[in-house]
Residue, then its C-alpha position, 0 to 999 in steps of 0.5 A: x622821611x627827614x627829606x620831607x622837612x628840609x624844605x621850609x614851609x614858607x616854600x612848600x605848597x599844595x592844594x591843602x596848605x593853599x588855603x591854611x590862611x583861611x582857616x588861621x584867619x577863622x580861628x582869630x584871636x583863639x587862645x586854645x586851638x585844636x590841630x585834628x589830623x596835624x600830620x606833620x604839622x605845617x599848619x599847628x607851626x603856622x597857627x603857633x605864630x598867633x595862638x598862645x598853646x597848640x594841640x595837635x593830634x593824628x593817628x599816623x606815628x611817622x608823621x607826629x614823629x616828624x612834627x615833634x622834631x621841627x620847632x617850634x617845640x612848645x607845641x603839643x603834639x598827640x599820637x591817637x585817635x581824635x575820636x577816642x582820647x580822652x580830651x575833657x568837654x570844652x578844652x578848646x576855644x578853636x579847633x581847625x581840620x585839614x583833609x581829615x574829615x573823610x578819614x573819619x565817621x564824619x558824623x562822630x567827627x563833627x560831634x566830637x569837635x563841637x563837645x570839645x569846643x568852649x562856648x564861643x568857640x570857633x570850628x574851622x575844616x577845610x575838607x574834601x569830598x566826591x563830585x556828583x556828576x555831571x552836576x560837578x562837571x563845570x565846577x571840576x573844569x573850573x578848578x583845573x583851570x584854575x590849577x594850571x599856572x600852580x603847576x608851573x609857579x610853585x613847587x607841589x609838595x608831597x605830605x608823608x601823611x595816610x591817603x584815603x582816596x576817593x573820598x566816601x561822601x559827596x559834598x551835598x552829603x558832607x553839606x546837609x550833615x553840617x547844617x544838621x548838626x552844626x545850626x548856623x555853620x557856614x559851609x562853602x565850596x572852595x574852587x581847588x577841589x575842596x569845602x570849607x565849613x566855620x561854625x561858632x559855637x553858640x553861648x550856652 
């Protein structure tokens, strides 16, 4: 897979990587930030750029292999399952997720980052979820409308990262499980078949 990383990142372009700005927006001026489902990781490298110490973690050997050789190597990148290592309480000061969320119990998921963001903390996930339709039939047509002139101005690239497809849970699912666990989390639909949920971590 030592093709997939002879293509820069500034050239490189998907449905995924289409909105890493919104989530390093979101994430600010975070000192700490938590990379959770990294794959090869485009989006840690991109956030090392403006946050002092970088943590990814992911699952998929080959991927974090990957990762570990591409600079910038003061990244620190974790082969495990988020879910289960040992990160003490309130590590991070944000924590950001790309199409990570549905690999997971996403109720365990959002526990979990919310434990170990610090007070004042920023979540960040841009995730993906089922239509329900007909409902979602206008909102589908809109995207792949929208999808269009991508097809033919960039270059789609293909992550080497694990695949679940489709996607467990519905977006109105994914929707009432964040406002439950999360109180005053922000979440959006996003046009190119994706959510997005922020959340800051209130004060104790």
């Amino acid at each position: 897979m030592a093709e997939l990383t002879s293509i820069p990142d500034a050239q490189r372009w998907n449905t995924n990587i289409h909105y890493h700005r919104l989530l390093a927006d979101a994430v600010g001026e975070a000192q700490t930030v938590l990379d959770v489902g990294c794959g090869e990781g485009m989006l840690s490298r991109s956030l090392r750029q403006q946050i002092p110490q970088v943590t990814g973690i992911d699952l998929h050997e080959p991927s974090i292999a990957l990762a570990r050789a591409q600079p910038p190597h003061d990244i620190t990148y974790i082969c495990a399952d988020f879910l289960t290592h040992p990160f003490p309480p309130a590590s991070f000061d944000a924590i950001v997720s790309v199409a990570t969320l549905h690999h997971m119990d996403p109720t365990a998921a959002l526990i979990r980052m919310a434990e170990l963001l610090t007070p004042g903390g920023t979540l960040a996930i841009l995730g993906l979820a089922r239509g329900t339709f007909p409902l979602d039939l206008p909102r589908e047509a809109l995207a792949a409308l929208a999808y269009t002139p991508y097809r033919f101005r960039k270059n789609r690239w293909e992550h080497p990262s694990p695949i679940v497809w489709p996607p467990p849970h519905t977006y109105s699912e994914i929707r009432a499980l964040t406002h439950r666990l999360l109180p005053g989390s922000r979440y959006r639909r996003r046009i190119y078949w994706r959510y997005s949920i922020t959340w800051t971590k209130p004060a104790p």
